[in-house]
C-alpha positions as CSV (number, residue, x, y, z in Angstrom):
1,X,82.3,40.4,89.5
2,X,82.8,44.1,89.5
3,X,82.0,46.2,93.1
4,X,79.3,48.4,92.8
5,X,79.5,52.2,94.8
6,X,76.9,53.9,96.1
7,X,76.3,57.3,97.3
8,X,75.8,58.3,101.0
9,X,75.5,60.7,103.1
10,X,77.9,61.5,106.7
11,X,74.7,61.1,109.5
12,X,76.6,64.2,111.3
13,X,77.9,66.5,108.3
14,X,76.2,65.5,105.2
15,X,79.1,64.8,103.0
16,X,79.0,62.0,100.4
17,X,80.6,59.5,101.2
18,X,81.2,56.5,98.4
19,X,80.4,52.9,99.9
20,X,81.3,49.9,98.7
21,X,78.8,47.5,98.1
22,X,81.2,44.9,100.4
23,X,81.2,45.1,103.7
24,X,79.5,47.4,106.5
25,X,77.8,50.9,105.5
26,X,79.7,53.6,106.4
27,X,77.6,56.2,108.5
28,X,80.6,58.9,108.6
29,X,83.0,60.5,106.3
30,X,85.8,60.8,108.7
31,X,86.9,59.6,112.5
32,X,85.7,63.2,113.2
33,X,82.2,62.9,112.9
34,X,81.7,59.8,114.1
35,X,83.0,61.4,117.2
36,X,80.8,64.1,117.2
37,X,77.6,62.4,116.8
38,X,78.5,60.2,120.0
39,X,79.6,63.2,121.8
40,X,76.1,64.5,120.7
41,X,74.0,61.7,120.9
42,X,75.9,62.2,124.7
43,X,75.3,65.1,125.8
44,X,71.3,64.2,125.3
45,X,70.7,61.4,127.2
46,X,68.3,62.1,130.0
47,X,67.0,65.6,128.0
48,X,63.9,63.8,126.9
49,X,65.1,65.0,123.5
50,X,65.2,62.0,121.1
51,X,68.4,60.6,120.7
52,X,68.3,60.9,117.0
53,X,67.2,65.1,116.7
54,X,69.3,67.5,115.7
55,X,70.4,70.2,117.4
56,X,72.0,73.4,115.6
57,X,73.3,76.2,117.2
58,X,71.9,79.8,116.0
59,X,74.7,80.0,113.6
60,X,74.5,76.7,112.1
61,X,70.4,77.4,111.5
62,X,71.4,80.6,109.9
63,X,74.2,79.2,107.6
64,X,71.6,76.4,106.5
65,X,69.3,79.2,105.6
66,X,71.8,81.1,103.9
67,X,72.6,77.4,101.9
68,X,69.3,77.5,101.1
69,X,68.4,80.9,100.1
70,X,71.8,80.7,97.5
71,X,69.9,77.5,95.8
72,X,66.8,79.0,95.5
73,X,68.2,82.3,93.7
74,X,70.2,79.9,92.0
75,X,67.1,78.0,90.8
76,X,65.3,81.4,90.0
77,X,68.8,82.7,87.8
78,X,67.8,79.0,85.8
79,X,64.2,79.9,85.3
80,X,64.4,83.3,84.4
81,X,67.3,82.1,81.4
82,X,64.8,79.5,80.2
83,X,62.3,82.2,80.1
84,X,64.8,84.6,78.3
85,X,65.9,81.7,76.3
86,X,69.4,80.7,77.0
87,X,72.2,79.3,74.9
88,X,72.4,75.8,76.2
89,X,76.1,76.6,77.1
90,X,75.0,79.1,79.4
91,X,71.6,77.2,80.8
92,X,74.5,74.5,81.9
93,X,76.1,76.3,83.7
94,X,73.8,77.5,85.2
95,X,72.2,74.1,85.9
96,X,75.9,73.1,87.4
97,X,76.1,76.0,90.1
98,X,72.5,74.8,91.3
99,X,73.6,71.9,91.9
100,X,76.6,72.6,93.7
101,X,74.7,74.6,95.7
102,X,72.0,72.1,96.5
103,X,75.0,70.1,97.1
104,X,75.8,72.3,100.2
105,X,72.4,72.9,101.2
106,X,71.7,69.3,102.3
107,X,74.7,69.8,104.8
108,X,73.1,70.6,108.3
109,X,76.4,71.6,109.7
């Protein structure tokens, strides 16, 4: 029987990470973040805070914004080529930095 993959995400960074269907679920791309979500998940007991929020700093909100922002114009570069009518050529690669850039978006940190 052949093992099946599937896609996750790191519960502290966001990365993919490729699971095999076999054994346990990975949670975190690397020793790393494992470490920082305990050190996290840490540092809030006794805040009240629910153990499972996420905290940024000011920076980390603002470089998630800035993710964002870069996918939206990339999504608004896509619509406005439809609209002019695009080579396909160009619409796709278009379409591939929009993804990429989603991509990074969904990282928190």
């Amino acid at each position: 029987m052949m093992s099946r993959s599937r896609l996750l995400s790191c519960l502290w960074c966001g990365r993919e990470i490729v699971d095999s269907e076999s054994g346990r679920r990975r949670r975190y791309c690397r020793q790393s973040c494992r470490q920082r979500a305990y050190e996290h998940r840490s540092s809030l007991k006794g805040t009240g805070i629910p153990e499972d929020a996420v905290v940024l700093t000011a920076q980390e909100a603002a470089d998630l914004a800035d993710r964002w922002f870069a996918a939206r114009c990339a999504a608004e570069d896509v619509a406005t080529a439809v609209g002019e009518g695009a080579s396909p050529d160009e619409l796709a690669g278009l379409s591939a930095t929009l993804v990429q850039l989603a991509r990074e978006a969904e990282r928190l940190r």
